[in-house]
C-alpha positions as CSV (number, residue, x, y, z in Angstrom):
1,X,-25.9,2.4,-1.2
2,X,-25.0,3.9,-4.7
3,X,-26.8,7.2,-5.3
4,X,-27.2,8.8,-8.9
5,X,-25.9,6.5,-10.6
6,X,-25.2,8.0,-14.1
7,X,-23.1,6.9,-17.5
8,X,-19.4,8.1,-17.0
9,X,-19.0,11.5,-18.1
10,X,-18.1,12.6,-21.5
11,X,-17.0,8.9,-22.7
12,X,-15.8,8.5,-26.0
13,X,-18.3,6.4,-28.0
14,X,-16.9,4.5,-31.0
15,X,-13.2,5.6,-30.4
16,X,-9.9,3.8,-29.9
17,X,-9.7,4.5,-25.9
18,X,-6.2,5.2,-24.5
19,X,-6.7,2.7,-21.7
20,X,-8.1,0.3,-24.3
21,X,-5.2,0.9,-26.8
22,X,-2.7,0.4,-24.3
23,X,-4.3,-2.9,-23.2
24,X,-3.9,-4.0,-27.0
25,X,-0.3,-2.8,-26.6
26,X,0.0,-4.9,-24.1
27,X,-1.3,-8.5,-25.7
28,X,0.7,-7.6,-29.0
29,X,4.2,-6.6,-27.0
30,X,3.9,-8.2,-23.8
31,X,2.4,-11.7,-24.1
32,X,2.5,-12.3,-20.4
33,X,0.1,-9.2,-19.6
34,X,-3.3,-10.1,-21.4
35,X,-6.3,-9.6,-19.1
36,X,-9.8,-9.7,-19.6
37,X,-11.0,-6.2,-18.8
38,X,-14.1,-3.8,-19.8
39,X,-12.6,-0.8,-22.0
40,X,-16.3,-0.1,-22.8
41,X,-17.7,2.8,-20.5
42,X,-21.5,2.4,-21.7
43,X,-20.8,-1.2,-19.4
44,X,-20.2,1.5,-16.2
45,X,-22.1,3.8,-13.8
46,X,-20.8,6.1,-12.0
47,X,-21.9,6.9,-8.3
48,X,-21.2,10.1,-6.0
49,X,-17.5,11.1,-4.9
50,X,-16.3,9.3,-2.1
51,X,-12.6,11.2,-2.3
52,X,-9.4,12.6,-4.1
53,X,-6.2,12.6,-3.5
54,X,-3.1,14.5,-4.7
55,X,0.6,13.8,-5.4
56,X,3.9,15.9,-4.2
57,X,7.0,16.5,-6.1
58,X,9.5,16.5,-3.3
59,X,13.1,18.3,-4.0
60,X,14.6,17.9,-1.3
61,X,14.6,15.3,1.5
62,X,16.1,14.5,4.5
63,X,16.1,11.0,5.8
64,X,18.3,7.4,4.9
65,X,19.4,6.7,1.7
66,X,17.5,3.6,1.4
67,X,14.5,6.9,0.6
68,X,14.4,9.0,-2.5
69,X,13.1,12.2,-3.8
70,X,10.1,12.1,-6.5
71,X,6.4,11.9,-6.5
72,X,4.4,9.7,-3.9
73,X,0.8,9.5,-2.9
74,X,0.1,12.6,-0.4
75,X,-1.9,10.2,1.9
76,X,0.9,7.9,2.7
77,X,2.6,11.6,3.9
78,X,-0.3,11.9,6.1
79,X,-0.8,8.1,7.4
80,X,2.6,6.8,7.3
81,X,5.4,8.8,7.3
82,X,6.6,8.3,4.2
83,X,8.8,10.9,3.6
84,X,10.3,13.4,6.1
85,X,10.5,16.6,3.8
86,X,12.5,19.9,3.9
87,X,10.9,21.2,0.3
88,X,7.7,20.6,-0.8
89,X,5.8,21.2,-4.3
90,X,2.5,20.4,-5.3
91,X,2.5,18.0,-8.0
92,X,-0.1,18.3,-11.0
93,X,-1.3,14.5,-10.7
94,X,-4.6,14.8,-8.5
95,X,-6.8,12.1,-8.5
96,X,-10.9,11.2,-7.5
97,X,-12.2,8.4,-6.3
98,X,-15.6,7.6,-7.0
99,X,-18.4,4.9,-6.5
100,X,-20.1,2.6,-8.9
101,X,-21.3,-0.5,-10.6
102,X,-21.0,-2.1,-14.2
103,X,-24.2,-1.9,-15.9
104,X,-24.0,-4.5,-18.5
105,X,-22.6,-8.2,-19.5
106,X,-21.8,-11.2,-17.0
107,X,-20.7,-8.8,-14.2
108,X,-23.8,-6.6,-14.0
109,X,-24.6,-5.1,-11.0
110,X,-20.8,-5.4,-9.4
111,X,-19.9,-2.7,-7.2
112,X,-16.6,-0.7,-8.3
113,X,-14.3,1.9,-7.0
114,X,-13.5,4.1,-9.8
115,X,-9.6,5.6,-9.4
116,X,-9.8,8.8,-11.9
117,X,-6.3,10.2,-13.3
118,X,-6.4,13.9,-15.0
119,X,-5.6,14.1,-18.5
120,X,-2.7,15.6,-19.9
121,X,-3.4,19.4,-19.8
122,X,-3.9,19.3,-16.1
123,X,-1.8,16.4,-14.8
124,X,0.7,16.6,-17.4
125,X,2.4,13.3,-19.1
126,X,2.8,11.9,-15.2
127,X,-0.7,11.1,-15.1
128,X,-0.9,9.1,-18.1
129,X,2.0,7.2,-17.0
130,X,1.1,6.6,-14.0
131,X,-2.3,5.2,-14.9
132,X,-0.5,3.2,-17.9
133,X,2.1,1.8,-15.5
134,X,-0.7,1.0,-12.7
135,X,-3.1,-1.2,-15.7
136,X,0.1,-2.6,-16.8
137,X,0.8,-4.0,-13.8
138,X,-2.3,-5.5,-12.4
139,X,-2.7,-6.9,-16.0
140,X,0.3,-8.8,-15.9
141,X,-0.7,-9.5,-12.3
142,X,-4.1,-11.0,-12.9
143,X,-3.2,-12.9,-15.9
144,X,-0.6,-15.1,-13.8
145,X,-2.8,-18.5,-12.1
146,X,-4.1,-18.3,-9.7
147,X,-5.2,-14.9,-9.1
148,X,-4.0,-13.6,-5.5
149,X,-6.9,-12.4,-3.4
150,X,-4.6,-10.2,-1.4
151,X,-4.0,-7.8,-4.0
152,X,-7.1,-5.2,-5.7
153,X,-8.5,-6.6,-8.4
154,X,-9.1,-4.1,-11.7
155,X,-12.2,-4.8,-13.5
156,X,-11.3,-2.6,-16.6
157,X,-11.3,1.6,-17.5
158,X,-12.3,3.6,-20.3
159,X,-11.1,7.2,-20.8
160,X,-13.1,10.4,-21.5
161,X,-12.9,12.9,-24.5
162,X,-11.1,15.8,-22.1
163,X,-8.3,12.9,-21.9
164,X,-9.0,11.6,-18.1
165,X,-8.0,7.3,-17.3
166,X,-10.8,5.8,-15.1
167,X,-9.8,2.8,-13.5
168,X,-12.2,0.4,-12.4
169,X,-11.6,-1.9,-9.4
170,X,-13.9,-4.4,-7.5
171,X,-14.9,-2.3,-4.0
172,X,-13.7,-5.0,-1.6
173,X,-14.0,-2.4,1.2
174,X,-13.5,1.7,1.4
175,X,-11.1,1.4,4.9
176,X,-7.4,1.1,4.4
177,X,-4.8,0.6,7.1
178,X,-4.4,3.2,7.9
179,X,-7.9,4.5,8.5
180,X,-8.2,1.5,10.7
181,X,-5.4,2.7,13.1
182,X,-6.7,6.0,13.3
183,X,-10.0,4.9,14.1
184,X,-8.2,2.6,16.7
185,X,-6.3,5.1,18.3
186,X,-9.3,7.5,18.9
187,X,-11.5,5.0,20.5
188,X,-8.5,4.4,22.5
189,X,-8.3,7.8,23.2
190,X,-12.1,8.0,24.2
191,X,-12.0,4.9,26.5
192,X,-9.0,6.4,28.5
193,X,-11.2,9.2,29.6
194,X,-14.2,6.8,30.4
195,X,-11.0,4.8,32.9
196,X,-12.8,1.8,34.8
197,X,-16.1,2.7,33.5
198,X,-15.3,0.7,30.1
199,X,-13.8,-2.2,31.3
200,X,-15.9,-3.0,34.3
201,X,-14.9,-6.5,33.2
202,X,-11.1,-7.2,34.5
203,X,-10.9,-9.9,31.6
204,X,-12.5,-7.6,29.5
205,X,-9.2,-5.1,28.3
206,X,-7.1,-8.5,28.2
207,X,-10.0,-10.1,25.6
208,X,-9.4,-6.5,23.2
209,X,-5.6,-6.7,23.4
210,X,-5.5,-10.0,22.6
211,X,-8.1,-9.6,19.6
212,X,-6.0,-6.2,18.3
213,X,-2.9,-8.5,18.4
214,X,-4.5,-11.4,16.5
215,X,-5.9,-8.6,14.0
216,X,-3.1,-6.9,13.6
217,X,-1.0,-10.2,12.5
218,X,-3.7,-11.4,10.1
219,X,-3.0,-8.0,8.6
220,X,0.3,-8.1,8.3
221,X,0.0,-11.5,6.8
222,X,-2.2,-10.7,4.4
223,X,-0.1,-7.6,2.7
224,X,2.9,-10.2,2.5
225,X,1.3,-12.6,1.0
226,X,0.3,-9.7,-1.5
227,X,3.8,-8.6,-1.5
228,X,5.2,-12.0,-1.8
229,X,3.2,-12.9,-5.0
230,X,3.7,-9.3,-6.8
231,X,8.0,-10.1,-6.3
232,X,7.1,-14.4,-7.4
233,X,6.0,-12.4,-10.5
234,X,8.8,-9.8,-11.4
235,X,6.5,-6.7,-9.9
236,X,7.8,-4.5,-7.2
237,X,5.2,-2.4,-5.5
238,X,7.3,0.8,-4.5
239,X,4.3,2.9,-2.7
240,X,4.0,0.4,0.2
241,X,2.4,2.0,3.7
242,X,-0.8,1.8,5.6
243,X,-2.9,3.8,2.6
244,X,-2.1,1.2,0.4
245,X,-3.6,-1.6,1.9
246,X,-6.8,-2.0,1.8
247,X,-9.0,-3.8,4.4
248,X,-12.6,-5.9,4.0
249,X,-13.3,-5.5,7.4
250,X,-11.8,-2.8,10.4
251,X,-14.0,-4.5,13.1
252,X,-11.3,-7.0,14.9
253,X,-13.9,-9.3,16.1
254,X,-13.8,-10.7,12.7
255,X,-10.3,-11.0,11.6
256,X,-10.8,-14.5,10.8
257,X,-12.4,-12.9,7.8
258,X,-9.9,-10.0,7.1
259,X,-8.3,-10.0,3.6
260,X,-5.7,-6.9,3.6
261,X,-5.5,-5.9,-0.3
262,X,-2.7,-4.6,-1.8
263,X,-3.9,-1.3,-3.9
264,X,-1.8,2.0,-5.6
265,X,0.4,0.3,-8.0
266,X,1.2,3.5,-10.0
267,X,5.0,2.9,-9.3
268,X,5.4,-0.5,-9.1
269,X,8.5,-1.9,-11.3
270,X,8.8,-4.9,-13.8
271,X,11.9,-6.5,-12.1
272,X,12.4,-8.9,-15.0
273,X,15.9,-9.2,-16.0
274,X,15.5,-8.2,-19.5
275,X,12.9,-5.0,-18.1
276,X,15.9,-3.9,-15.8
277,X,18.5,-3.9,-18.8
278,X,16.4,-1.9,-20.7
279,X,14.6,0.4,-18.6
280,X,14.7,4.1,-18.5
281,X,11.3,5.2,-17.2
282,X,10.9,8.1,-15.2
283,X,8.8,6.0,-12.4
284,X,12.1,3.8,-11.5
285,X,14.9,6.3,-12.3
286,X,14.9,6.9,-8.5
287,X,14.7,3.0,-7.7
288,X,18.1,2.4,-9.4
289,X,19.6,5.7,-8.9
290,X,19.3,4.4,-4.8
291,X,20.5,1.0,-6.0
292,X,23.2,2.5,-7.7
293,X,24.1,4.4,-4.8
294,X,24.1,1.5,-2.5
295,X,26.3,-0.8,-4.6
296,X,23.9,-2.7,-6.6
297,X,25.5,-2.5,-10.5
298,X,24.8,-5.8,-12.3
299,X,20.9,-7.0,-13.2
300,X,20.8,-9.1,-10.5
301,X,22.0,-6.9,-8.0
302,X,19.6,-4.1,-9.1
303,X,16.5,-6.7,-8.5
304,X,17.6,-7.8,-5.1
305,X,18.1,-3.9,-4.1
306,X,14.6,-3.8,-5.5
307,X,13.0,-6.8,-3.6
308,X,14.8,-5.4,-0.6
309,X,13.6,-1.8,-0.5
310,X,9.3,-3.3,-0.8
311,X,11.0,-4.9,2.2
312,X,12.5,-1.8,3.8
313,X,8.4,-0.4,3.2
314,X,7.2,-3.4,5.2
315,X,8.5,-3.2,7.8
316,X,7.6,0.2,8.5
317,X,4.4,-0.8,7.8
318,X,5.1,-3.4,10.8
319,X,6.3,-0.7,13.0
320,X,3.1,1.3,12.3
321,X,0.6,-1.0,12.9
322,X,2.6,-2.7,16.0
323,X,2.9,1.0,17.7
324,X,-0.3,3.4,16.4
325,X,-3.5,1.2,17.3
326,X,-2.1,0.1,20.5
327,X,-1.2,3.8,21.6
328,X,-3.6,7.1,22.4
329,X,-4.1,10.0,20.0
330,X,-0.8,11.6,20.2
331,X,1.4,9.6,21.7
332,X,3.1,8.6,18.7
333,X,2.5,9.4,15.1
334,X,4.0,7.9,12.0
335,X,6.4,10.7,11.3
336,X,8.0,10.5,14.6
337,X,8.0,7.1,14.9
338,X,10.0,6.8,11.7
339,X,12.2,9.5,13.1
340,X,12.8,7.9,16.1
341,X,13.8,4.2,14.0
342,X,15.9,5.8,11.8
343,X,17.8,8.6,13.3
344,X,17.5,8.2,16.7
345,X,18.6,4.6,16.9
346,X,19.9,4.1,13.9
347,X,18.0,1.5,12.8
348,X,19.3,-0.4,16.6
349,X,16.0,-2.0,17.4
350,X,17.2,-3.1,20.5
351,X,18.1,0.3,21.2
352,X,14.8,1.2,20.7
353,X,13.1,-1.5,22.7
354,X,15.0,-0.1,25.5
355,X,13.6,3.4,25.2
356,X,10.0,2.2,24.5
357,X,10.3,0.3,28.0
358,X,10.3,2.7,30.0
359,X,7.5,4.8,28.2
360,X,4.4,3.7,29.6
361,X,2.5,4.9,26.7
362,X,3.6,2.2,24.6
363,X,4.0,-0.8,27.0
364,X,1.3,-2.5,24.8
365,X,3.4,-2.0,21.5
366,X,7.0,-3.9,23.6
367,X,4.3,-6.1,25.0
368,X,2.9,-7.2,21.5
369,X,6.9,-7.2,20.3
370,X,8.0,-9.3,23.1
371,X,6.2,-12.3,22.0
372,X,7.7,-15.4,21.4
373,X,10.9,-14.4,23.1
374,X,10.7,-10.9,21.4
375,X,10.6,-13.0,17.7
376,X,8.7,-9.5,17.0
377,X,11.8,-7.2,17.5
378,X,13.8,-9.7,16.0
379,X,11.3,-9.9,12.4
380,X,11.1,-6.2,12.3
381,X,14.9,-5.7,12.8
382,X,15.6,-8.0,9.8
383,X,12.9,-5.8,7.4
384,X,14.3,-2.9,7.8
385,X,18.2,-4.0,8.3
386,X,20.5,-1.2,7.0
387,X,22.0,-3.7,4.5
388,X,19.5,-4.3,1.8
389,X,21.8,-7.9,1.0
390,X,20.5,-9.4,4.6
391,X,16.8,-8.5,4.3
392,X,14.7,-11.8,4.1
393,X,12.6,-11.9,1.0
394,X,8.9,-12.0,1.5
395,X,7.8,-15.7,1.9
396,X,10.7,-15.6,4.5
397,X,8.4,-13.0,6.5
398,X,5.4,-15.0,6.1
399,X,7.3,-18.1,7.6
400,X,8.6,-16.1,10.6
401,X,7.4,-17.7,14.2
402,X,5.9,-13.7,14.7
403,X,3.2,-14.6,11.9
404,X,2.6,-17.9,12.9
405,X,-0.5,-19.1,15.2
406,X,2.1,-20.4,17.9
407,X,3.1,-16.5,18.6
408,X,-0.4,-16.1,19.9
């Protein structure tokens, strides 16, 4: 339920809005980016907070080279393991989430998530282009047929006279990934302690396995299929992990019903050829300073690098959701399990079976992995193969036996 619902804050009546400018900017220079959206805030009302976020400016970093220094979304830090850090400075970019509805025309009454970026004299020229480059790209995203329900769909944004973007997006849920694995973990946590006395049932445990399994897959297929139609259309995401996914439903008795959304697009790249050639924005200076330093010179070699490293993000986003909800509270966290993938072994998933065999904390995770002759080990060594040239592409994910009904 919404409470005290008021007008957004300090809107600009009557005025050119930045968000609403740029949208303009966007039908007279980019053809294929027109979408409908509301760029009037009287149409909005805004609820209570439900959350903020910040972002981190990281300097220097320790980890493969297929990662990068710059400025990332704190809560895939916390969630996913995003980066393994050695310095670490606050960035000026922090940003509210809030509830809400529109209040006027054909959409009355929808319920919203509003995404609220600082204005320039506290987040700094970051935050504008951030929240430019994130309407850009679900513009150009919703105006290509059909629409893909697997990624968040923005409803419009106005902006406010002390210079903050508020971005509008249909509330399709308020759990991400990876609050559903932490939520998962605890209650496995809780029903450890509780031993026989929960599953007095013997076929019980086997029935929750086999639903967290089916779950987890209709997940993972759901983010690819987001994935796959964001690189069909030239849009890399770049700030892929278990935050960014956002879930209709955490309750696994109804993953028939699950649709995983792809959210946070504040770094995703245009990956047309012509964009590539002529781009010099701070947002993918990183992304082809990496390709650059992996071989990839020519156009075409940059996009593949590109395509590659949203691929490199899956699969740890694989890894995560194959180990956490199928472990106790503590047994293994994101950090560490990247740590243990990448420097341990090396990237060596077979390696890394090995060890995980003969932990009995995570004989659900090889157990989940080993299905279909271990066609689990097998996808998630290909996503995150050390070679970005012998990745698969996404639709080659979604066609793996792992994500098919015969797996389970």
């Amino acid at each position: 339920m919404i409470s005290t619902l008021s007008p957004p804050p300090q809107f600009a009546r009557r005025s050119c809005l930045k968000i609403g400018c740029h949208i303009s900017y966007l039908s007279r220079n980019n053809g294929p980016c027109k979408a409908s959206l509301i760029t009037n805030s009287d149409a909005f009302e805004v609820g209570r907070l439900i959350g903020s976020y910040g972002l981190i400016n990281i300097t220097s970093y320790s980890g493969l080279q297929s990662e990068s220094p710059g400025m990332r979304n704190t809560m895939d830090l916390d969630f996913s393991g995003q980066f393994r850090v050695q310095d670490v400075g606050e960035g000026n970019v922090k940003i509210r989430l809030y509830e809400g509805r529109i209040a006027q025309g054909p959409l009355r009454g929808t319920s919203v998530i509003f995404k609220v970026y600082p204005g320039q004299q506290v987040g700094g020229v970051e935050a504008d282009m951030m929240a430019a480059n994130e309407l850009n790209a679900h513009a150009c995203l919703q105006n290509s047929k059909p629409v893909c329900n697997n990624i968040q769909l923005l409803l419009g944004g106005f902006e406010t006279k002390t210079g903050e973007q508020w971005l509008a997006f249909r509330n399709d849920g308020k759990y991400s990934a990876a609050d559903y694995a932490k939520i998962t973990t605890d209650k496995i946590s809780k029903d450890s302690v509780l031993g026989d006395k929960k599953f007095w049932n013997p076929f019980q445990r086997d029935e929750t396995i086999k639903r967290r399994r089916y779950y987890i897959v209709m997940l993972l297929r759901g983010t690819m299929r987001g994935l796959a139609y964001m690189h069909d259309n030239d849009r890399l995401h770049q700030s892929l992990g278990p935050a960014s996914v956002v879930l209709n439903t955490i309750a696994e008795k109804d993953a028939a019903y699950l649709v995983p959304r792809l959210r946070d697009l504040a770094f995703s790249v245009d990956v047309r050829y012509s964009s590539i050639e002529e781009d010099s924005g701070n947002l993918s200076k990183e992304l082809w300073r990496r390709a650059s330093a992996a071989g990839a010179f020519t156009t075409l070699e940059k996009r593949s690098y590109g395509i590659a490293d949203d691929i490199y993000e899956a699969g740890l986003l694989f890894a995560f959701l194959a180990f956490i909800p199928f472990c106790e509270a503590g047994a293994m966290d994101s950090i560490s399990l990247r740590r243990l993938l990448e420097n341990t072994f090396k990237l060596d998933l077979e390696a890394a079976r090995e060890y995980c065999s003969a932990d009995d904390r995570l004989s659900e995770t090889v157990k989940f992995l080993d299905l279909g002759n271990g066609s689990g080990w097998e996808l998630l060594q290909a996503m995150v193969n050390p070679d970005f040239r012998s990745r698969p592409i996404a639709e080659a994910v979604l066609n793996h036996r792992f994500l098919t009904d015969d797996t389970l």
